[in-house]
C-alpha positions in Angstrom: 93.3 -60.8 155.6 95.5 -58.5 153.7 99.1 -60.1 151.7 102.4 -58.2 152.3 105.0 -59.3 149.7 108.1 -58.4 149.2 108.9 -56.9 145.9 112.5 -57.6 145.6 113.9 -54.3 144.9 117.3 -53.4 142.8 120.3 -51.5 143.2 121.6 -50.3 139.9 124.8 -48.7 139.7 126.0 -46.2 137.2 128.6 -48.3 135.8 125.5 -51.1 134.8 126.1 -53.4 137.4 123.3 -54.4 139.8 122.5 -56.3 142.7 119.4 -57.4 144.1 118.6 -55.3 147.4 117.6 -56.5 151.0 121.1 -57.1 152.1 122.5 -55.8 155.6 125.6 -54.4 154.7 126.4 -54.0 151.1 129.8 -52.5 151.0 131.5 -52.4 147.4 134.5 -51.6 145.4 133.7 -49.9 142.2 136.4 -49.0 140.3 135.4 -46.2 137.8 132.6 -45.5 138.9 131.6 -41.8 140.0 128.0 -41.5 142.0 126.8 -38.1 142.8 124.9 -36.7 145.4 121.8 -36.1 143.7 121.1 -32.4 143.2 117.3 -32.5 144.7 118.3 -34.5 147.8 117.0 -32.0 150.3 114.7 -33.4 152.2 116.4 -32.9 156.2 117.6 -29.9 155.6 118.0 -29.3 159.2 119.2 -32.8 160.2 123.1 -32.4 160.9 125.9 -34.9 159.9 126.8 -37.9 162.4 127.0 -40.8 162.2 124.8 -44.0 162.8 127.1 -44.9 165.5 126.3 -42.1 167.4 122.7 -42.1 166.8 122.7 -46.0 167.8 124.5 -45.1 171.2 123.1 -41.7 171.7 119.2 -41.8 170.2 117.8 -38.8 169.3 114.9 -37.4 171.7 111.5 -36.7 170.5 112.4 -33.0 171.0 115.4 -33.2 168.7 113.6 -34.9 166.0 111.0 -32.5 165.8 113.4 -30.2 165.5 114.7 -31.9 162.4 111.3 -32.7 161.1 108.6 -30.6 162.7 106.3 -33.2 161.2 108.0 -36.1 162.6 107.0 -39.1 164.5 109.3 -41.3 167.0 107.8 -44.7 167.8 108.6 -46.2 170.7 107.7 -49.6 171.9 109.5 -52.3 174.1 112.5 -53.2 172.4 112.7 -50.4 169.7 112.6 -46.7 168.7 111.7 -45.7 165.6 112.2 -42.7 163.8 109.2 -41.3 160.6 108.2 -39.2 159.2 105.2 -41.3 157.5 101.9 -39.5 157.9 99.8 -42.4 158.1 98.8 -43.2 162.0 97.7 -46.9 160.3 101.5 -47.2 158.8 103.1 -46.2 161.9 101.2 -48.3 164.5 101.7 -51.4 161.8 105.1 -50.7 162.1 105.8 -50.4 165.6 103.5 -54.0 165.5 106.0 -55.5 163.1 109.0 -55.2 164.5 107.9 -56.7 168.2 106.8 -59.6 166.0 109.9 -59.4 164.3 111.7 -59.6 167.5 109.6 -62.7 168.8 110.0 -64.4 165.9 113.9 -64.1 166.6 113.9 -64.9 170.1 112.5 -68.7 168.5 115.9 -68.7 166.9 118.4 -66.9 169.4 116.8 -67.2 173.0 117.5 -65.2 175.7 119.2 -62.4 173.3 120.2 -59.5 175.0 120.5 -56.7 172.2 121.7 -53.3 173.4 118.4 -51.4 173.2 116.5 -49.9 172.1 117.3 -50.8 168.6 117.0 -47.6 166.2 115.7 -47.5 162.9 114.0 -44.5 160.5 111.6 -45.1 157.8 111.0 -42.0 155.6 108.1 -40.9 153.8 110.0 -40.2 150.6 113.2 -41.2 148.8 114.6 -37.4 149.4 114.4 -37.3 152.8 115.9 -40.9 153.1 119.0 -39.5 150.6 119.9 -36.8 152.9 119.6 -38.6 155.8 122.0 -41.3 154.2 124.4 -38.9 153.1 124.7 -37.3 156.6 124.8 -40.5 158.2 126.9 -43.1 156.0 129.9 -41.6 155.2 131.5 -43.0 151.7 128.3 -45.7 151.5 126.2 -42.9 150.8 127.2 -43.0 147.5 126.0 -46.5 147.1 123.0 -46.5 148.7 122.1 -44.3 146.3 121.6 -46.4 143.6 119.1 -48.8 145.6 115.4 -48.0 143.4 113.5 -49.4 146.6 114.6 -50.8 149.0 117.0 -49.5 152.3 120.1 -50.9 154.3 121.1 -51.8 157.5 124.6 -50.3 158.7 126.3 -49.9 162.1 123.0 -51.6 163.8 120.5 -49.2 162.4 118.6 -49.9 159.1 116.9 -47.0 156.9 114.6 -47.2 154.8 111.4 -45.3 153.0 108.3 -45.6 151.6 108.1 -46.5 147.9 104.6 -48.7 148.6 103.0 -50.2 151.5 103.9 -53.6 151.2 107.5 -53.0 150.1 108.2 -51.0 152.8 107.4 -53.0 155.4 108.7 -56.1 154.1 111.4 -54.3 154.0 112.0 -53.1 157.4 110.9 -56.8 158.5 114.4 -58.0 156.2 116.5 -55.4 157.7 115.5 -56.0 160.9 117.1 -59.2 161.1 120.2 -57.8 160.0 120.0 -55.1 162.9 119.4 -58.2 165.4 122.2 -60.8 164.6 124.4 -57.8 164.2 123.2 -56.6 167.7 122.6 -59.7 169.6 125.5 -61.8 168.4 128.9 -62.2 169.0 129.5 -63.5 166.1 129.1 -62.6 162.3 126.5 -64.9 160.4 127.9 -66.2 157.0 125.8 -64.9 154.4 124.2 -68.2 153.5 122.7 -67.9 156.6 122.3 -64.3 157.7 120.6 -63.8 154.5 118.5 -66.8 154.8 117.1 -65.6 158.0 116.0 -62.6 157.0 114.4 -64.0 154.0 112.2 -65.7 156.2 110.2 -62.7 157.7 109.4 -60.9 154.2 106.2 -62.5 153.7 103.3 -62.2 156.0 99.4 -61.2 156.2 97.3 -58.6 158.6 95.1 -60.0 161.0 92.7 -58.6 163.1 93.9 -59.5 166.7 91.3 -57.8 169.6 90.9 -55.1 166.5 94.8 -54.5 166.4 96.7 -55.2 163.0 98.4 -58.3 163.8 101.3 -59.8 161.2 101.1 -63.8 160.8 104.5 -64.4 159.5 104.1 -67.3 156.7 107.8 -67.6 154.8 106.7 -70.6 152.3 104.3 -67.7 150.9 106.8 -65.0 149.4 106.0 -65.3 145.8 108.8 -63.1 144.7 111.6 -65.2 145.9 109.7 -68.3 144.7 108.9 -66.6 141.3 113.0 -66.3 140.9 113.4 -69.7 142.4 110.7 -71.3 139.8 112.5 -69.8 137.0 116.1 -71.1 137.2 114.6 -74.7 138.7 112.8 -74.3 135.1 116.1 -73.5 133.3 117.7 -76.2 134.4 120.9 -77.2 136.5 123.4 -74.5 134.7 120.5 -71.6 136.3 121.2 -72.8 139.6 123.9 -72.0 142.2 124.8 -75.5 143.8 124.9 -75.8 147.5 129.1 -75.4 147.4 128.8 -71.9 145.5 126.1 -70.7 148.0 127.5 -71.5 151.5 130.5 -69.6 150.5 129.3 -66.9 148.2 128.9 -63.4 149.8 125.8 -61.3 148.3 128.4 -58.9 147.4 130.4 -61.0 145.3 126.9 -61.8 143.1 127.4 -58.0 141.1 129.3 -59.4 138.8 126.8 -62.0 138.0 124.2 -61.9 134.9 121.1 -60.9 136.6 119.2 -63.8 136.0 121.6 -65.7 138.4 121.2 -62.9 140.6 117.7 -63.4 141.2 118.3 -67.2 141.6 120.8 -66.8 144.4 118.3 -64.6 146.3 115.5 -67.4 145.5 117.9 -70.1 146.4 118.8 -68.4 149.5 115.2 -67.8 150.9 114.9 -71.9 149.9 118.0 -73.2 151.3 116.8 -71.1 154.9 113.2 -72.8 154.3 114.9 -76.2 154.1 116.9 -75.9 157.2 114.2 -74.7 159.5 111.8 -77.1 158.5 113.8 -80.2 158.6 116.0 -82.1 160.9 118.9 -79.6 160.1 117.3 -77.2 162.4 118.7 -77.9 165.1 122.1 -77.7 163.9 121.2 -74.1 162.8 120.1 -73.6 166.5 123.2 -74.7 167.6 125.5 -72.3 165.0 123.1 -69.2 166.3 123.5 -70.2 169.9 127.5 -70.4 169.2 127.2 -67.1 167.4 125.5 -65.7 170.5 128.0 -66.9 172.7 131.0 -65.9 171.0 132.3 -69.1 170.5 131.7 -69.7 166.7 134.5 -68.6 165.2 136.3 -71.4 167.2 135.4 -73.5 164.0 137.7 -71.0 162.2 141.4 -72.4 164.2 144.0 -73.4 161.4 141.8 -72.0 158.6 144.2 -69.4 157.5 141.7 -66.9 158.8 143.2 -63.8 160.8 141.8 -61.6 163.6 141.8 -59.0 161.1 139.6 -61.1 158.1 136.7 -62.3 161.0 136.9 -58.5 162.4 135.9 -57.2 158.8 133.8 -60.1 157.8 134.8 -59.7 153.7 133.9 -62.0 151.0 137.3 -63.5 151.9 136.2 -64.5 155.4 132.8 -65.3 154.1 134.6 -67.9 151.4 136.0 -69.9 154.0 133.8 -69.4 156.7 130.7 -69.9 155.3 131.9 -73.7 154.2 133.2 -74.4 157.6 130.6 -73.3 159.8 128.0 -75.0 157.2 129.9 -78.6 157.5 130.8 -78.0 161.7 126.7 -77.0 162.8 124.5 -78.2 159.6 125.9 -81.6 157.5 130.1 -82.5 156.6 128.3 -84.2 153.4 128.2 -81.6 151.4 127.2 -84.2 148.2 123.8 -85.7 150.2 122.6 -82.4 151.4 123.0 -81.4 147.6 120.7 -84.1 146.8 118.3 -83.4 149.8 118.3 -79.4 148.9 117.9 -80.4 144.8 114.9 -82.5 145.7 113.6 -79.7 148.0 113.5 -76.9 146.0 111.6 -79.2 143.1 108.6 -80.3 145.2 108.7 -76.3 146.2 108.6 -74.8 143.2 106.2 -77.4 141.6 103.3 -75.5 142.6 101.9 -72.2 144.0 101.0 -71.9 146.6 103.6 -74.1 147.8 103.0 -78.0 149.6 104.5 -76.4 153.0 102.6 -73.0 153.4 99.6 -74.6 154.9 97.3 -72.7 152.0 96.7 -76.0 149.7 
């Protein structure tokens, strides 16, 4: 039984601020701050500039993307089409496997989903050839992007990513995937508190021999990263930790600003607050916000919250402040104070041992 674990990969930017990666969209204002295109980015030479929108509506055919990348793959399996250039048959068929697991481990949250498909992503075999791709797909993100060390993005319903290991780049593309799904399959934009949350949930999971087919087993009490980070502000004490007010309306953008050590306890407090709520009686309140979400009908919750048309169309940390709060007290618990005390508890008896009492490994 093989381990895949995330690795929780960085985005550094030049002017010193970084933010821990794995987010869907990470869309920022950096004053000052001048990222170039780096000189050795060269890796698709014959790939032309679009944009993901276009390759989302319009996917490229296998014919076109060996005309890109003689070498190239496409994978293509029920509900998604993948575009490598990984050499590695063992790499591609695991991660055609993953992301049909991925997608039945979502259907167990959003049932009956109806994403336009097939959903696109590309997984590179190097960090060049994922640079040029970005700058000819991504327009002004590019530039951020960039600055992720490992890691990739999802934008316009199609993540990109490469391979900087084995394990990281598949946890990885299970992350982003959720992002491409709510982003696809809902109405509705997630908060982050719970958008991030979910996809948390996937980055942890072991190969298994199923009928001698590589097999993920998702476990997501086993990702020892996002524990590791959690252990350590638990350890530092109440000031080290975001309470349960700051993280239902913080936006993973707004965390740059941040010290990195409460950085990497947001992203550990995020993975435990989405632990908590699927594996308590608060799940079925987070069944009910995703079910509104598919419908459409979440932002109802949002009438005579000052919100406009305009904020909930661009979903900024504006729309995540007040949303986030709202949505938390309408679907999960209006008692904000007890659920502190529930979650407090929680994330003690987690991080009090390794592995932890809920994984099923003790």
């Amino acid at each position: 039984m093989e381990q895949t674990l995330l690795c929780l990969p960085m985005m550094r930017f030049s002017c010193f601020i970084r933010l821990a990666l794995c987010c869907g969209f990470v869309i920022l204002a950096l004053p000052g701050c001048s990222l170039q295109r780096p000189q050795d980015s060269v890796g698709l030479p014959a790939m032309p500039s679009t944009t993901l929108v276009s390759l989302r509506q319009t996917p490229l055919s296998r014919q076109q993307w060996r005309s890109i990348v003689p070498s190239g793959h496409v994978i293509g399996t029920r509900h998604y089409r993948l575009y490598t250039t990984l050499a590695s048959r063992l790499e591609r068929q695991r991660l055609g496997t993953l992301l049909e697991a991925d997608y039945r481990q979502f259907l167990q949250f959003v049932p009956q989903a109806r994403p336009a498909l097939p959903m696109i992503g590309f997984v590179f075999a190097n960090r060049a050839q994922w640079a040029d791709f970005s700058y000819r797909t991504t327009g002004v993100n590019a530039q951020i992007y960039m600055d992720i060390v490992a890691g990739g993005y999802t934008q316009d319903g199609v993540f990109a990513t490469y391979r900087f290991s084995d394990a990281g780049m598949l946890s990885v593309v299970a992350h982003e995937a959720w992002h491409q799904f709510s982003f696809l399959a809902l109405r509705n934009r997630l908060p982050a508190w719970l958008d991030e949350g979910m996809a948390t949930q996937y980055e942890s999971f072991t190969w298994q021999k199923v009928d001698g087919i590589d097999v993920p087993q998702f476990n997501p009490w086993l990702n020892r990263p996002r524990w590791l980070a959690l252990r350590s502000a638990v350890r530092r004490g109440p000031k080290a930790l975001w309470t349960l007010r700051q993280l239902i309306r913080t936006q993973a953008g707004a965390v740059v600003t941040q010290p990195q050590s409460r950085v990497n306890a947001y992203y550990g407090q995020i993975w435990s607050l989405g632990l908590f709520l699927e594996h308590s009686r608060y799940r079925a309140g987070l069944l009910r916000l995703l079910a509104a979400a598919k419908a459409g009908s979440l932002t109802e919750a949002l009438a005579n919250s000052g919100l406009t048309s305009q904020d909930v169309a661009t979903a900024d940390i504006r729309w995540n402040s007040l949303a986030g709060p709202i949505y938390f007290r309408r679907y999960i618990s209006s008692n904000i104070a007890s659920m502190q005390k529930q979650y407090s508890r929680f994330i003690q008896e987690l991080t009090a041992q390794w592995p932890p009492a809920g994984s099923g490994q003790n």
